[in-house]
MOPAC internal coordinates of N, CA, C and O (Angstrom, degrees):
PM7 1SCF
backbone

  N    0.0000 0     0.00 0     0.00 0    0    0    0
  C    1.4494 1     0.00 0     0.00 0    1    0    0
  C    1.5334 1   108.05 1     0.00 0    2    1    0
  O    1.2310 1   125.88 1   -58.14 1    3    2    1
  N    1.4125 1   106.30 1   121.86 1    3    2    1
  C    1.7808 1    98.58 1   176.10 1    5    3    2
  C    1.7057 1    97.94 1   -79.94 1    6    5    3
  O    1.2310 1   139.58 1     5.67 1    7    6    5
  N    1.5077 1    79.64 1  -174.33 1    7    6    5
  C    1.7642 1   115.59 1  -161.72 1    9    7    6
  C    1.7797 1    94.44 1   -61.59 1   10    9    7
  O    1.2310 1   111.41 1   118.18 1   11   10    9
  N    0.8444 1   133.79 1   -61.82 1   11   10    9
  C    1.9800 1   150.94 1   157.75 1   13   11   10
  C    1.3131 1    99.82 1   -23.33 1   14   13   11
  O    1.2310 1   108.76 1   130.65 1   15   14   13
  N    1.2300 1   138.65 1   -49.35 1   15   14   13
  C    1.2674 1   137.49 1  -177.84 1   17   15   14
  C    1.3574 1   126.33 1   -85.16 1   18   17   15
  O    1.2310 1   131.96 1   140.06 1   19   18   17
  N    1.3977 1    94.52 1   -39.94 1   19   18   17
  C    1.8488 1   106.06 1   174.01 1   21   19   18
  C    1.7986 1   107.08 1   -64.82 1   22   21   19
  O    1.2310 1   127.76 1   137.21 1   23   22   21
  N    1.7250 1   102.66 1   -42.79 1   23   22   21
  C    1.6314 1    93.86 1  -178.43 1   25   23   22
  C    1.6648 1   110.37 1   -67.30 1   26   25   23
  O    1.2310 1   124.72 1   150.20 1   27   26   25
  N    1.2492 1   108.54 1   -29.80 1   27   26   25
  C    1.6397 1    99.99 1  -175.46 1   29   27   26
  C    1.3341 1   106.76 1   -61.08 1   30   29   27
  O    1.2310 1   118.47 1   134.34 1   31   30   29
  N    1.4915 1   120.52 1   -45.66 1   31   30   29
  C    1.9382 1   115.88 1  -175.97 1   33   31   30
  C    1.1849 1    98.84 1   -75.24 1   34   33   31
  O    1.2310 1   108.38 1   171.57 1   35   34   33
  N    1.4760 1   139.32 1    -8.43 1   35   34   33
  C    1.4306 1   118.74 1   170.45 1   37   35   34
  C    1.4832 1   105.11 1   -73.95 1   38   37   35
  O    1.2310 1   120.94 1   134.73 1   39   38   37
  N    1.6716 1   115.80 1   -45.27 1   39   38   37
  C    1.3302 1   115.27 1  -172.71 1   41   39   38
  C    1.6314 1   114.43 1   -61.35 1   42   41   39
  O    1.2310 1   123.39 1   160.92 1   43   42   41
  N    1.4608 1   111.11 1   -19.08 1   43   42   41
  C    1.6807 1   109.53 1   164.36 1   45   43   42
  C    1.4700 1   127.39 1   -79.78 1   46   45   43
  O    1.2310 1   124.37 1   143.88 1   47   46   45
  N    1.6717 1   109.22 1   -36.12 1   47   46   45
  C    0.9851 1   134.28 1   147.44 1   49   47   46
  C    1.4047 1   125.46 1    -7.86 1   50   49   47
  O    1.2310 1   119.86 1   123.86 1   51   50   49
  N    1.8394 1   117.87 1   -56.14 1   51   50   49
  C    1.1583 1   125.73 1  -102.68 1   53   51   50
  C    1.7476 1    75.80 1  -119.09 1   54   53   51
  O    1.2310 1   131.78 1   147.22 1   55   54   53
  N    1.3706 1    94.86 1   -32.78 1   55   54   53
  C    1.8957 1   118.68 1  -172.67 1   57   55   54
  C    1.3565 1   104.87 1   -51.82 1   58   57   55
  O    1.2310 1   125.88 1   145.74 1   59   58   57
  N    1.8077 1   106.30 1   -34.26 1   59   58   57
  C    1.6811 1    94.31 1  -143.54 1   61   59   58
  C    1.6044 1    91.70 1  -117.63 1   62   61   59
  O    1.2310 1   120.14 1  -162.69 1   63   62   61
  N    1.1729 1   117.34 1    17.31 1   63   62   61
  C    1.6553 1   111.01 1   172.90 1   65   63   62
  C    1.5876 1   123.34 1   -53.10 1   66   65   63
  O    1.2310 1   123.99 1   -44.79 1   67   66   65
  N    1.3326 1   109.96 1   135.21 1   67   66   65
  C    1.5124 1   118.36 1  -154.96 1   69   67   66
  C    2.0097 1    96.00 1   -60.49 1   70   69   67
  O    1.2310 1   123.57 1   140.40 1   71   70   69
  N    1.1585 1   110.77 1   -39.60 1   71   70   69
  C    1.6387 1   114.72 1   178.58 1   73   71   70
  C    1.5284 1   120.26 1  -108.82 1   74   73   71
  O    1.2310 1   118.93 1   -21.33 1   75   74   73
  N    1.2711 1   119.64 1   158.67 1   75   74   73
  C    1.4868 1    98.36 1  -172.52 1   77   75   74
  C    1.9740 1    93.12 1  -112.06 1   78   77   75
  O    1.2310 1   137.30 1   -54.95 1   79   78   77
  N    1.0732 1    84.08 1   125.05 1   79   78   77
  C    2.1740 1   107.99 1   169.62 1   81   79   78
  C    1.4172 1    94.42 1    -6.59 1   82   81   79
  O    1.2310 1   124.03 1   -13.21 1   83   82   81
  N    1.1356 1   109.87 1   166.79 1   83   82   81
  C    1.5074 1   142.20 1   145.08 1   85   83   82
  C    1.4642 1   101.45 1   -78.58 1   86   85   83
  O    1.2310 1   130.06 1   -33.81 1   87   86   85
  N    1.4624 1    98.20 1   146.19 1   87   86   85
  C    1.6014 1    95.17 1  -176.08 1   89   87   86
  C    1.7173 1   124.27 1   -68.14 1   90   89   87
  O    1.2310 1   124.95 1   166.99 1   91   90   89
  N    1.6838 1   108.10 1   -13.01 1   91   90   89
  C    1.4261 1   117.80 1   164.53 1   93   91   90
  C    1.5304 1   103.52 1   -49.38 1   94   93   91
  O    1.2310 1   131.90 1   101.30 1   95   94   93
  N    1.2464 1    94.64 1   -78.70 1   95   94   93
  C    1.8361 1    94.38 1  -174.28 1   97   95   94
  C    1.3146 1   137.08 1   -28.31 1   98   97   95
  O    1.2310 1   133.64 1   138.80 1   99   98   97
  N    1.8314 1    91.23 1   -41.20 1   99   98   97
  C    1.1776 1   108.50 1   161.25 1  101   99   98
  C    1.5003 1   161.31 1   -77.98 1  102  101   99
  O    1.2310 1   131.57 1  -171.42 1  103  102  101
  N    1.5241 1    95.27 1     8.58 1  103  102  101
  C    1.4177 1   128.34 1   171.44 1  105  103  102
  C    1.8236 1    80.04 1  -108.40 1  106  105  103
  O    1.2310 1   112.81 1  -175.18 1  107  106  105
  N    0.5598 1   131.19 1     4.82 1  107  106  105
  C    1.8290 1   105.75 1  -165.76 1  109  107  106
  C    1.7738 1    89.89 1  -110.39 1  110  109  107
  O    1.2310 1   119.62 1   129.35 1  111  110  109
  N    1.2308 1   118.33 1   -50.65 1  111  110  109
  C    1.5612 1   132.61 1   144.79 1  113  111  110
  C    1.9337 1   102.44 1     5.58 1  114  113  111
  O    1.2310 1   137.83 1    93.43 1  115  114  113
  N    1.1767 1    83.06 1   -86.57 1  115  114  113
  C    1.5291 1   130.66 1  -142.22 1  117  115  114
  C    1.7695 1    83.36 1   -87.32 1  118  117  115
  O    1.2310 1   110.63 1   166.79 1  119  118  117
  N    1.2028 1   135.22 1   -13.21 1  119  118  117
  C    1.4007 1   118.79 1   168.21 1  121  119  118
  C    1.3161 1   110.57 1   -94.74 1  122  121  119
  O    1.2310 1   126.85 1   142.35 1  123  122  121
  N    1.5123 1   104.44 1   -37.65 1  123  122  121
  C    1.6315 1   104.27 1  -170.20 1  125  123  122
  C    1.5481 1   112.50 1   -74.63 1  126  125  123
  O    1.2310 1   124.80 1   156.15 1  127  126  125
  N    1.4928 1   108.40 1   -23.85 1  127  126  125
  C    1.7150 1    99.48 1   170.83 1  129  127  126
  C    0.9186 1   125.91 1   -61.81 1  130  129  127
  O    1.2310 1   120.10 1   132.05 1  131  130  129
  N    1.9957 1   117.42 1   -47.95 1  131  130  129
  C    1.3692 1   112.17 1  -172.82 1  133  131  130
  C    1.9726 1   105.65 1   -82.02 1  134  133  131
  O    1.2310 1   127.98 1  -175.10 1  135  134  133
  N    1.2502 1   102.24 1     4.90 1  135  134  133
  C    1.9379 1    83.78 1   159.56 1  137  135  134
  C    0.9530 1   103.88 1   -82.80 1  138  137  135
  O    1.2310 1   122.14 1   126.37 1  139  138  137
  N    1.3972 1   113.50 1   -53.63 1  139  138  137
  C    1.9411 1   116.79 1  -178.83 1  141  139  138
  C    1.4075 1   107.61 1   -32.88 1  142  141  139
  O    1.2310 1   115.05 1   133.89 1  143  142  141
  N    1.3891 1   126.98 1   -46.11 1  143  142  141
  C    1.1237 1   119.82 1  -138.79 1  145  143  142
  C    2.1775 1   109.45 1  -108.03 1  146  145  143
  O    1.2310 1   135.94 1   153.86 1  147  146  145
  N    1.8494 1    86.74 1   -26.14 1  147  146  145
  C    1.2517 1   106.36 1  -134.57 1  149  147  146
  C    2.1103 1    81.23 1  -119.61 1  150  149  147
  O    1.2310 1   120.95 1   133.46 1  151  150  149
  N    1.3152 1   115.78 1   -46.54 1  151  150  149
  C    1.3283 1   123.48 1  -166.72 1  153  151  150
  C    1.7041 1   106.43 1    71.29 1  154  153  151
  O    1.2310 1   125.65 1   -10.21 1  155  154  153
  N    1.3016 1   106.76 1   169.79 1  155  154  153
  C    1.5698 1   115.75 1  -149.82 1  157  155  154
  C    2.0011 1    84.13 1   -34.14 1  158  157  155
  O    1.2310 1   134.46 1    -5.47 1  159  158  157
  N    2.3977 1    89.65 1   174.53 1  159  158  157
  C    1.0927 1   102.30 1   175.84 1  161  159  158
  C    1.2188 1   134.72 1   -66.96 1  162  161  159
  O    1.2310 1   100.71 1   -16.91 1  163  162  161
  N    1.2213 1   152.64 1   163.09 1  163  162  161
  C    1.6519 1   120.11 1   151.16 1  165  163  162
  C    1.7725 1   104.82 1   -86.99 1  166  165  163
  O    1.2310 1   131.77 1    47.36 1  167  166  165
  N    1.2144 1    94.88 1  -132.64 1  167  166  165
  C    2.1195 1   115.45 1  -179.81 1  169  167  166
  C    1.5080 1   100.50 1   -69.95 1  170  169  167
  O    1.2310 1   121.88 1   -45.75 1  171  170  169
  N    1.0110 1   114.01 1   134.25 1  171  170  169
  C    1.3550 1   126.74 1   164.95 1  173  171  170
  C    1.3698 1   139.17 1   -42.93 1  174  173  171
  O    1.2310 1   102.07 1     7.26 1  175  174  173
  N    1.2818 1   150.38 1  -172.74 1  175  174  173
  C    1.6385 1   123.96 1   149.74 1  177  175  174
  C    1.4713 1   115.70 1   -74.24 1  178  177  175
  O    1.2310 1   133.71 1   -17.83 1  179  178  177
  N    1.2881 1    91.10 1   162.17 1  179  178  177
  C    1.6801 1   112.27 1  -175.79 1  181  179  178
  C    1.2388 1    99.02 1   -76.20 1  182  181  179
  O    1.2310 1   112.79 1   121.17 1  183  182  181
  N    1.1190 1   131.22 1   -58.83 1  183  182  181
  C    1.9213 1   122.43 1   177.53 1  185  183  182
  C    1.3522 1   106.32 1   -70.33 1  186  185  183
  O    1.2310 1   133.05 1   -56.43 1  187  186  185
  N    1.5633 1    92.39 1   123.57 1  187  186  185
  C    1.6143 1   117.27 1   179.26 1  189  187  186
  C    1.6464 1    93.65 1   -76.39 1  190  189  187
  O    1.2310 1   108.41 1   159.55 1  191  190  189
  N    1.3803 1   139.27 1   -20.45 1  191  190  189
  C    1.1409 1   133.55 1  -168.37 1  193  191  190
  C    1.6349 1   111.67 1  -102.57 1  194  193  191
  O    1.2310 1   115.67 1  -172.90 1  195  194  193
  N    1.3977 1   125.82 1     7.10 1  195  194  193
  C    1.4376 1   138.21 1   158.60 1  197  195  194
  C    1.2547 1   113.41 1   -72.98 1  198  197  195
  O    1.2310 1   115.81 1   -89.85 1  199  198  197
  N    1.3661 1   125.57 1    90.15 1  199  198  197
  C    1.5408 1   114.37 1  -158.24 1  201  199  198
  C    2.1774 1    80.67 1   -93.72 1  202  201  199
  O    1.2310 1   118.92 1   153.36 1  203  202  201
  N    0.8504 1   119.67 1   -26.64 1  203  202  201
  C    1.3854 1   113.42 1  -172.74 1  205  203  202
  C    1.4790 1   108.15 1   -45.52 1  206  205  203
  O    1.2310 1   126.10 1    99.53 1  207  206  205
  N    1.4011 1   105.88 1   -80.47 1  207  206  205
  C    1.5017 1   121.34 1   147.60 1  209  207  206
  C    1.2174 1   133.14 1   -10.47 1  210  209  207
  O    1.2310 1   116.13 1   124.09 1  211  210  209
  N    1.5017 1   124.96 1   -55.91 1  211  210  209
  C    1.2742 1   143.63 1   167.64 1  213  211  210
  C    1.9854 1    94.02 1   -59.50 1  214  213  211
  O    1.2310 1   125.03 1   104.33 1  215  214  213
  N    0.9856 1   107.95 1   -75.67 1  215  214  213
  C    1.9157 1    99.00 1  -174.16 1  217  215  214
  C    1.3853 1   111.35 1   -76.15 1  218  217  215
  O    1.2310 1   118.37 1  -178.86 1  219  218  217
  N    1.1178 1   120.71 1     1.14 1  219  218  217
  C    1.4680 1    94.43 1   140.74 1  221  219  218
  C    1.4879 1   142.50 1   -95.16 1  222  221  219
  O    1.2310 1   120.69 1   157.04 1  223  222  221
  N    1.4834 1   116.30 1   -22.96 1  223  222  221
  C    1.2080 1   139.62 1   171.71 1  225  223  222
  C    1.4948 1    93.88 1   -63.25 1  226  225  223
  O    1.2310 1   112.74 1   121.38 1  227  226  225
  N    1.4092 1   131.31 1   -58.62 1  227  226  225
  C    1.4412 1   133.78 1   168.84 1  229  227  226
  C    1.4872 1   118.30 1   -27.37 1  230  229  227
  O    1.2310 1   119.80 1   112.56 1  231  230  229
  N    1.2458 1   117.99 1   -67.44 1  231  230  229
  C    1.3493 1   131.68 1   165.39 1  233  231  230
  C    1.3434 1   117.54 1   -45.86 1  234  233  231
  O    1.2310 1   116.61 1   116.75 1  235  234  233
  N    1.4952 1   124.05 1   -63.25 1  235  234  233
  C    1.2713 1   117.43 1   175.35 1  237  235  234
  C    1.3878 1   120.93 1   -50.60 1  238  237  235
  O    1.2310 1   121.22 1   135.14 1  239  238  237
  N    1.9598 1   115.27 1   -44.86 1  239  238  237
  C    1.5357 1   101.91 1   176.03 1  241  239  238
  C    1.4907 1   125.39 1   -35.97 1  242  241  239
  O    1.2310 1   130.34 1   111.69 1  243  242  241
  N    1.2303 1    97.66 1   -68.31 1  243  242  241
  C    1.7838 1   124.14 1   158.27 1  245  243  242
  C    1.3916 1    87.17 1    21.37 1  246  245  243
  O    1.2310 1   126.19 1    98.65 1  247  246  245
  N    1.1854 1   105.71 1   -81.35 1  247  246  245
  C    1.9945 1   127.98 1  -161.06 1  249  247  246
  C    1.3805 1   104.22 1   -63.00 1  250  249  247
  O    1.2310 1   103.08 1  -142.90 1  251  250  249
  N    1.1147 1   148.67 1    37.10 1  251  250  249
  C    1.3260 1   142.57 1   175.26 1  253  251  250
  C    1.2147 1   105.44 1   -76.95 1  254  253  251
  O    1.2310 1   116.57 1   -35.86 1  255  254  253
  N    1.5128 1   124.12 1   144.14 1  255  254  253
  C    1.2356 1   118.85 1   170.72 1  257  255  254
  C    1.3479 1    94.07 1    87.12 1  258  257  255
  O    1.2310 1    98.61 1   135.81 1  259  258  257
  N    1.4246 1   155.97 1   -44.19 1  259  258  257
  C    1.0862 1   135.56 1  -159.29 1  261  259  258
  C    1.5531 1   109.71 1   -89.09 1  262  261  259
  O    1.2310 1   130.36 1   -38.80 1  263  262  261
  N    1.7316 1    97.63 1   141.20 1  263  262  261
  C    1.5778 1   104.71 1  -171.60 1  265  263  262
  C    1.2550 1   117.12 1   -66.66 1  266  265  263
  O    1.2310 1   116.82 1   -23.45 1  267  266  265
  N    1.5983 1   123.65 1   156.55 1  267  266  265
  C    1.4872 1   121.25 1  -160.99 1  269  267  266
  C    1.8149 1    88.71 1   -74.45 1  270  269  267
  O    1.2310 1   112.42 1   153.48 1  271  270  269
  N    1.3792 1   131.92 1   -26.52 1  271  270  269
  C    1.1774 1   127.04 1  -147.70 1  273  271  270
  C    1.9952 1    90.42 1   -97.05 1  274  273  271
  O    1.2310 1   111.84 1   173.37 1  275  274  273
  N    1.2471 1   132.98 1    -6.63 1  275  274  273
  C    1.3643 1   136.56 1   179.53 1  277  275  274
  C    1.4730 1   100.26 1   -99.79 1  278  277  275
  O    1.2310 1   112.55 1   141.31 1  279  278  277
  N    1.7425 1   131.68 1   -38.69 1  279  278  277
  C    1.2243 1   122.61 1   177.95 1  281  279  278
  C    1.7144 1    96.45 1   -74.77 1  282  281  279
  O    1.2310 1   120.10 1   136.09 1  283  282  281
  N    1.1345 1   117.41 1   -43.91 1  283  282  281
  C    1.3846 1    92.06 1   178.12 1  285  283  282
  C    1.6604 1   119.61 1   -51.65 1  286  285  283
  O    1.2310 1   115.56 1   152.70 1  287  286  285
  N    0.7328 1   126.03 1   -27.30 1  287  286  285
  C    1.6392 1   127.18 1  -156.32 1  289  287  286
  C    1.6767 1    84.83 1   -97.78 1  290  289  287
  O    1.2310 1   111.98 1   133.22 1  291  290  289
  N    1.0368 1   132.73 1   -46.78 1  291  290  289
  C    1.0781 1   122.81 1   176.64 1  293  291  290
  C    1.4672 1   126.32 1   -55.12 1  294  293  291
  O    1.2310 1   127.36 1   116.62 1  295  294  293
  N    0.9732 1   103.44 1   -63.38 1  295  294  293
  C    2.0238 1   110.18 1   147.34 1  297  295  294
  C    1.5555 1   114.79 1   -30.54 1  298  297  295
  O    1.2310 1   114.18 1   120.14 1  299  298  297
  N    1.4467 1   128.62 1   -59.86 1  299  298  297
  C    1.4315 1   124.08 1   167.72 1  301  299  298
  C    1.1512 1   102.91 1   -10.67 1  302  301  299
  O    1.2310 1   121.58 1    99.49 1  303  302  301
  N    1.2405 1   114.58 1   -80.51 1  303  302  301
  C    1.6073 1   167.03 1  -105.99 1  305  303  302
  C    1.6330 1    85.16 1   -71.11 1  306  305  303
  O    1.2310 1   135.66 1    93.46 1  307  306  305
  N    1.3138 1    87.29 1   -86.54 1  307  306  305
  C    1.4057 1   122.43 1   175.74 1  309  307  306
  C    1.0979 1   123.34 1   -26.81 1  310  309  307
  O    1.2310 1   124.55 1   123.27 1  311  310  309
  N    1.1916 1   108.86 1   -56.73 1  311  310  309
  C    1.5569 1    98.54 1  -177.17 1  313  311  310
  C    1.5788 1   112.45 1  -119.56 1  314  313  311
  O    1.2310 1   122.65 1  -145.33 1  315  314  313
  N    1.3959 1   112.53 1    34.67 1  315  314  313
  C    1.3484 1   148.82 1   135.84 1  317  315  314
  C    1.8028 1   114.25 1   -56.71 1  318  317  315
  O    1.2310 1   123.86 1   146.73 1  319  318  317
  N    1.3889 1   110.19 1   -33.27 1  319  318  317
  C    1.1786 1   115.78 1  -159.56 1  321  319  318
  C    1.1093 1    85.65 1  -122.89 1  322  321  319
  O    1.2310 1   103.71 1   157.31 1  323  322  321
  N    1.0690 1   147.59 1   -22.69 1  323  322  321
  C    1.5914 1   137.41 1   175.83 1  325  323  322
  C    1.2694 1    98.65 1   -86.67 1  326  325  323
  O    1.2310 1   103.07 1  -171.03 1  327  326  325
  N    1.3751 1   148.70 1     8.97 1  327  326  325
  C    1.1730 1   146.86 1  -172.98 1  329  327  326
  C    1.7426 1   113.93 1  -100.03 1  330  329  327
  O    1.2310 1   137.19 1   142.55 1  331  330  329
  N    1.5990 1    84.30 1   -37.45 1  331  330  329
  C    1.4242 1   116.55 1  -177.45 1  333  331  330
  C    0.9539 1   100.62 1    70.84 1  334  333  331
  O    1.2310 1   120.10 1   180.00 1  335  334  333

């Protein structure tokens, strides 16, 4: 199975975990896909009062520079281990 395939069953994977994350994880989730998916961040949200928005866009910057093909694997990873 290549790297493209493994991230897609992680991203199905990811749905059906017996517990749901800590919300760390869960920005960590949710950063490494949209590099995977998305590559670095752009501009942030427009409401300064979306703090949701605000930490996640936060988190994702984080990942700049990282290749879509390393956030994928990193994502594997992840919820490889959240799978147990």
């Amino acid at each position: 199975m290549d790297l493209q395939q493994q991230f897609e069953q992680a991203v199905v994977n990811s749905k059906t975990l017996s517990e749901k994350p800590d919300n760390d994880t869960l920005l960590q989730l949710y950063s490494l896909y949209k590099q995977a998916t998305e590559g670095n961040a752009g501009e942030g949200p427009s409401n300064a009062f979306d703090f949701v928005a605000k930490f996640k866009h936060e988190a994702w910057a984080k990942l700049a520079g990282t290749s879509k093909e390393s956030a994928m694997q990193q994502y594997v990873e992840l919820v490889a281990r959240l799978k147990g």
